[in-house]
Every structure is written in structure tokens, then in C-alpha cells.
C-alpha positions in Angstrom: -178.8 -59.0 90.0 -177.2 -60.2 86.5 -174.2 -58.8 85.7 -173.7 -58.5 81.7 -170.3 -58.2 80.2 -170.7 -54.1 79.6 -171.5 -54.1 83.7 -168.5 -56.2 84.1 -166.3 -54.4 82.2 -167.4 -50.6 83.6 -166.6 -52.6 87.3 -163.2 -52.8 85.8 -162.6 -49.7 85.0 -163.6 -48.4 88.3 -161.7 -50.6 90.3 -158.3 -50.2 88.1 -158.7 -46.6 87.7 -159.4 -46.6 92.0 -156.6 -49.1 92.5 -154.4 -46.7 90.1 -155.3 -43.1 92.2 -154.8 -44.9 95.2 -151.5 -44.9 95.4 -151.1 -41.5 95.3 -154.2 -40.2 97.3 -155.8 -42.5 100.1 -159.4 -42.7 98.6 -159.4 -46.1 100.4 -158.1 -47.8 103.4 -159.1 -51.1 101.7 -156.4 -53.9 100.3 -156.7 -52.8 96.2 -153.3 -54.3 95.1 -153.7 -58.0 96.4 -157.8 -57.5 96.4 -159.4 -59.6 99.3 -163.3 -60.5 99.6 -163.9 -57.9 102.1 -162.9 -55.2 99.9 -164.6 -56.8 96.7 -167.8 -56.8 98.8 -167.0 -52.9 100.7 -166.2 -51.2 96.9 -168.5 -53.2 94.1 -171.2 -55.9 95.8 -172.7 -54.1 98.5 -173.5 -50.8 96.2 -174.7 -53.3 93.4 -176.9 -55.5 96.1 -178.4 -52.1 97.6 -179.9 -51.1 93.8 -182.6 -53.1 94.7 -183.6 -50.4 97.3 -183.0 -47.9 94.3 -185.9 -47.4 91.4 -185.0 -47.5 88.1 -186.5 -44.3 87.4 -185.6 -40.2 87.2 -184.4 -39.3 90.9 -182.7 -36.6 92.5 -179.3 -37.9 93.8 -176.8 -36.8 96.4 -173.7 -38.9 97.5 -172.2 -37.5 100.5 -168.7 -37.3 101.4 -168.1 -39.8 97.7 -164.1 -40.2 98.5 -163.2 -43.0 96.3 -166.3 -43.3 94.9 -168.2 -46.2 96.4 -171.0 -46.6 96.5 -172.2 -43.7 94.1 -170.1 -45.1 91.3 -171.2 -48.5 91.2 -174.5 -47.9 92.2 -174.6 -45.2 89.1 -173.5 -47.6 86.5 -176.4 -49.9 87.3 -179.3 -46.6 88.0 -178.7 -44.7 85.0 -181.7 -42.8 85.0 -180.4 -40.8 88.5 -178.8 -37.5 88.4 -175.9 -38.0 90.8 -174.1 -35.3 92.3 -171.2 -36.4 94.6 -170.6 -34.2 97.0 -166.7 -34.4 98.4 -164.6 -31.5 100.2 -161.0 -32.7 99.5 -160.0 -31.2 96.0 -157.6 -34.3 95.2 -160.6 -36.6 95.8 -163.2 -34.7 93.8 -160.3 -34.8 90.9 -160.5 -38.8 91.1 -164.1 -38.7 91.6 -164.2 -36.3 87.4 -161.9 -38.5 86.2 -164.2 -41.2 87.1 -167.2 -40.0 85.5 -165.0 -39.4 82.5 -164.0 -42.8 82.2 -167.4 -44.1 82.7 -169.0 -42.1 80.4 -171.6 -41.1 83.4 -174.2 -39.3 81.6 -175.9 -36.9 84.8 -173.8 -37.3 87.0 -171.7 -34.7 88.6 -169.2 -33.7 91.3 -169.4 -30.8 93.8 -165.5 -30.2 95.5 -167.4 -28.8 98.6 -168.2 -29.5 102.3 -171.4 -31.3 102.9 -172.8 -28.7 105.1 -172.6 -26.1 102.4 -174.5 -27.8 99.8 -177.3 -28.7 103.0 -177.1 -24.7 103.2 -177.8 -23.5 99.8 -182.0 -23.0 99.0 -181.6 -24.5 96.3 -180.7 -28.3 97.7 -183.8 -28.0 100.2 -186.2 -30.8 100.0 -185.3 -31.8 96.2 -183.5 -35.5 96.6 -185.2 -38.7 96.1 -182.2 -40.6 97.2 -179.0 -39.7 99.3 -176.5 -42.1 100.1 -173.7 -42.3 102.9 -170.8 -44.4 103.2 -168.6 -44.3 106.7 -169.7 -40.8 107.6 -170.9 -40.7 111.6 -174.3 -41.1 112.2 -174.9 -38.0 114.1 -177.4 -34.9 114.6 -175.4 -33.3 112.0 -175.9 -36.0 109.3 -179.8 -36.3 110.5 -180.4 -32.7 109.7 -178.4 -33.0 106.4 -180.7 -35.5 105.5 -183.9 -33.8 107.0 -182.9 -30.8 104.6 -182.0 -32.9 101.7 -184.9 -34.9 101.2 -187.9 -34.3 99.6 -190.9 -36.0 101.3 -191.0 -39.5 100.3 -187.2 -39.7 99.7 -184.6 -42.6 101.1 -181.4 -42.0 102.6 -179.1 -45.4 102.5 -176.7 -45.5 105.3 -173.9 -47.8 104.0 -172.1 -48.5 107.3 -170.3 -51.2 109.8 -173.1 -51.3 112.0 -176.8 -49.9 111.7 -177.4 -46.7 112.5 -178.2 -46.6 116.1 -181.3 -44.1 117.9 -181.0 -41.0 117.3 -184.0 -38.3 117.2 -185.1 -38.5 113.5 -187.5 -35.5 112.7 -188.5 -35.8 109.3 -187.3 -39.2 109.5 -188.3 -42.8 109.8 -186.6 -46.0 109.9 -187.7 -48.5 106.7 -185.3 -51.4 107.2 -181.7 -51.8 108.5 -180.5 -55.2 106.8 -177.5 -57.0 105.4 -176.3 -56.8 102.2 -173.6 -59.5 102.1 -173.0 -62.3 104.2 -170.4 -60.2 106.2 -171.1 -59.1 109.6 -169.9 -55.2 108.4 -172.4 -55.2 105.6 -174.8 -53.0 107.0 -177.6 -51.0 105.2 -180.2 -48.5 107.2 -182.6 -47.1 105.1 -184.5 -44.0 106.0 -187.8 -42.2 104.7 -188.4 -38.5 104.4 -192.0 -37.6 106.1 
């Protein structure tokens, strides 16, 4: 992917306004004030390298349990066309997550301070994302039928994780592709389809 000087500078942004919050509210275990690789790759190349999996088009978004923001954010600034809504239960996290969105200038893309489970619960979430993403949440039963309800048919859910998403009893679901989206053994990518 080409990275223009507007993408580059938005990056910035992120990362300094992240770097900033994070010293007052863990959003990130990663290094931010002497930056290594692995966090470089965790917080702004992996979401970028995974856009590829993304259409450029109109979607239906969800980011579950969005904490500091990666991947949403990222991935967001380079799929405008989505309509994100991050979905985060800790108050002081969906605060960093607005502010974010205001210092973007992210047009459709919106934060929900609430528990994952209670946006899976409402009617109107059934069945009406294209795309959901998940970053270091457990692959479990719980997820899977987050996802099942979630997920319109056709949609994807990317699994951003340390290791690919191991068997589990997928309803609804099937298994597209688990690959790697850096050269690092922890950059992991499962991508699931919605019967």
C-alpha cells in the first residue's frame, strides 16, 4: 500500500495522541515512549496490511472491544467509505477512542461505551455488519456467537491476534484464510465468512 503524506501525517496523529493518553490510561501494553518495531507493526502496519482484505466500498462496521484504537483507527483512515462503530465497555477508553475520531476528523465513525454482549443483544445489530474486527479478545463460543449475530450473510470478521484462531464449532461461520501480515511470528490474521 502507498502511504501519501496526508496518510502519514493522520498516522501521526494517532500515535501521538495514543502515546499522549497512555500515560494516564493503559490503552496499550506496548512500548509508545521509546517505539520499537513490534509495536510499529502491533498499532499501524498490520491494520494498514489487512485493508487489503477490506473493500473500498459502503460497509457496516463493528470494532469490538476498540481499547486504544488499533486496528479500527488505522484501518478507518485508509477505508473511508465504512461506518465504524467501536464498541468499548471502559468509559475512560471510549473517551480516548471520541477524542480520536475528533482529531481525525472521522467522518462515520462512532463509539458505543458498552459491553460487547449488549450491542450483540439489541435487534437492531442482528445480521447488519459487513465487517467486524477483533484485536486480542479470546477466541471463544462467546465471540463465535457475537460474530454469528453480527454478521450479515456474506460478511468477514478479521481476527487480529498472536496466533490463528484455533477450532472451534463455527455455525454461521467459515474459515477464508488465516495468514500473516508482517514478517513477525505474532502477526496473525483469521478471516471468517458469514453463511
Amino acid at each position: 500500500m502507498a502511504l501519501d503524506e496526508a496518510l502519514l501525517t493522520r498516522l501521526e496523529i494517532y500515535y501521538r495522541l495514543l502515546s499522549r493518553w497512555n500515560t494516564k490510561i493503559n490503552l496499550t501494553a506496548l512500548p509508545l515512549e521509546d517505539l520499537t518495531d513490534h509495536a510499529v507493526d502491533r498499532l499501524l502496519i498490520e491494520p494498514l496490511a489487512a485493508a487489503r482484505f477490506v473493500p473500498e466500498s459502503p460497509l457496516t462496521w463493528f470494532d469490538l472491544g476498540s481499547g486504544g484504537g488499533s486496528p479500527a483507527l488505522p484501518l478507518k483512515l485508509v477505508r473511508p467509505a465504512a461506518k465504524l462503530a467501536m464498541v468499548e465497555s471502559k468509559a475512560r477508553k471510549a473517551a480516548f477512542l471520541r477524542e480520536a475520531v475528533r482529531a481525525l476528523s472521522l467522518e462515520d465513525a462512532e463509539v458505543e461505551n458498552a459491553r460487547s454482549d449488549d450491542v450483540v443483544g439489541r435487534p437492531d445489530s442482528r445480521r447488519v455488519a459487513q465487517l467486524v474486527t477483533v484485536r486480542a479478545v479470546k477466541v471463544d463460543k462467546r465471540l463465535v456467537r457475537a460474530l454469528e449475530i453480527l454478521l450479515s450473510s456474506g460478511g468477514r470478521a478479521l481476527l487480529f491476534s498472536a496466533a490463528p484462531a484455533g477450532a472451534h464449532a463455527y455455525h454461521r461461520l467459515s474459515l477464508v484464510q488465516a495468514t500473516k501480515l508482517t514478517g513477525s511470528e505474532t502477526s496473525d490474521l483469521t478471516i471468517l465468512r458469514a453463511e
